[in-house]
C-alpha positions as CSV (number, residue, x, y, z in Angstrom):
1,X,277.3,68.4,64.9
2,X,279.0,66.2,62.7
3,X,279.1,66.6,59.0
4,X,277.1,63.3,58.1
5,X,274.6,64.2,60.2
6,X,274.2,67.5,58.8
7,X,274.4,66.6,55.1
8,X,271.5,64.0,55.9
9,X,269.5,67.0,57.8
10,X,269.6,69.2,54.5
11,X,269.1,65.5,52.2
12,X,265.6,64.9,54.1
13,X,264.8,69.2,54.0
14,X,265.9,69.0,50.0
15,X,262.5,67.1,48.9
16,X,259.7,69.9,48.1
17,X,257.5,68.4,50.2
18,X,259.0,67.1,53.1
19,X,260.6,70.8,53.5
20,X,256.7,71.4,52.9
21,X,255.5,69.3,55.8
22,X,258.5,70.3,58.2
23,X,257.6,74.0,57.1
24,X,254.3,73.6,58.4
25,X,255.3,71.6,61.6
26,X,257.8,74.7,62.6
27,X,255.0,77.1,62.2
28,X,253.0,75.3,64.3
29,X,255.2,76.0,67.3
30,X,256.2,73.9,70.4
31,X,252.3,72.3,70.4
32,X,253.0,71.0,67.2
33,X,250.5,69.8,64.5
34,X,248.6,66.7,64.2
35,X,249.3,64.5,60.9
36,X,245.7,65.1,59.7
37,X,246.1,69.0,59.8
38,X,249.2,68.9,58.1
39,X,247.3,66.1,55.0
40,X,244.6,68.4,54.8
41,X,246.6,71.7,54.3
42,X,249.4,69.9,52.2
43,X,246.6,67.5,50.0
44,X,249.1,64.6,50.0
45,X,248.4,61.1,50.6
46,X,248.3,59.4,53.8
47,X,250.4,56.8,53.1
48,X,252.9,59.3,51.6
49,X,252.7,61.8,53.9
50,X,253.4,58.6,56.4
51,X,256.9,58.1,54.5
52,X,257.5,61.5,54.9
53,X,257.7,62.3,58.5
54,X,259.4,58.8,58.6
55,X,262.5,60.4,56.9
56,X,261.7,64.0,58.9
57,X,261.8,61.8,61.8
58,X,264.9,59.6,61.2
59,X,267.0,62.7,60.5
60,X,265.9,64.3,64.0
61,X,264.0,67.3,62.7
62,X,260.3,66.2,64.0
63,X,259.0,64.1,66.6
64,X,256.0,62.3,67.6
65,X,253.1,62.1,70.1
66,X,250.2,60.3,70.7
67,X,246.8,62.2,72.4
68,X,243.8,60.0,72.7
69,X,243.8,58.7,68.9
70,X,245.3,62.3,67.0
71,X,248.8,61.4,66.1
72,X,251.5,65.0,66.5
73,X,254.2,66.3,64.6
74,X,256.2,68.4,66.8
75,X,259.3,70.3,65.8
76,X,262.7,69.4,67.0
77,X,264.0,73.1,67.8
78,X,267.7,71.9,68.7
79,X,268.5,70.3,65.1
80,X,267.1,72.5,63.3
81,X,269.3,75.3,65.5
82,X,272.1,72.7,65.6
83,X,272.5,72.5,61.7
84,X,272.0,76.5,61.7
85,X,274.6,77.0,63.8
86,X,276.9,74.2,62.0
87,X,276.3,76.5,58.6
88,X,276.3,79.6,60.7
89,X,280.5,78.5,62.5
90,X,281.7,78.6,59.0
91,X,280.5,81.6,57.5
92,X,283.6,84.0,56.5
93,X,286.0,81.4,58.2
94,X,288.7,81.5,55.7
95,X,288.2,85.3,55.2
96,X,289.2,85.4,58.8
97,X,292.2,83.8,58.6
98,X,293.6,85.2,55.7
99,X,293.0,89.1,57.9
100,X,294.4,86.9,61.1
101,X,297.7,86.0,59.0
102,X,298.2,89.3,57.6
């Protein structure tokens, strides 16, 4: 994963509630949530709540389907576990060398 895509990852997850709203489609599991659940558990404004998963949706973390007329937020396992393991590659890296070189 490149860094420009993570940075933008951790940009859309830094607002309270859009971390809110992707908190609550995670929990939700591989069925995912539909958008009026997550209004009536988060009390936020349709129209905002629209924006919201717009920017969740641009940056990969959730996607979208459609049953009958109930709209779904479902969780996009592999970026979140791609930007965790981006994070995750660097921890202690320079510590490593440094024992490596000695």
């Amino acid at each position: 994963m490149e860094l420009n895509e993570v940075a933008k990852v951790l940009k859309e997850l830094g607002h309270a509630t859009r971390l809110s709203i992707y908190k609550c489609v995670v929990r939700a599991g591989f069925q995912g949530v539909a958008v009026g659940t997550i209004q009536e558990q988060l009390q936020i404004p349709g129209s905002t709540l629209s924006h919201h998963i717009s920017n969740l949706m641009s940056a990969g973390l959730i996607s979208q389907r459609r049953e009958g007329r109930t709209l779904y937020c479902v969780a996009e396992y592999e970026q979140l576990n791609a930007v965790i393991g981006f994070l995750n590659d660097e921890c202690c890296a320079d510590e490593q060398q440094t024992v490596k070189a000695s």
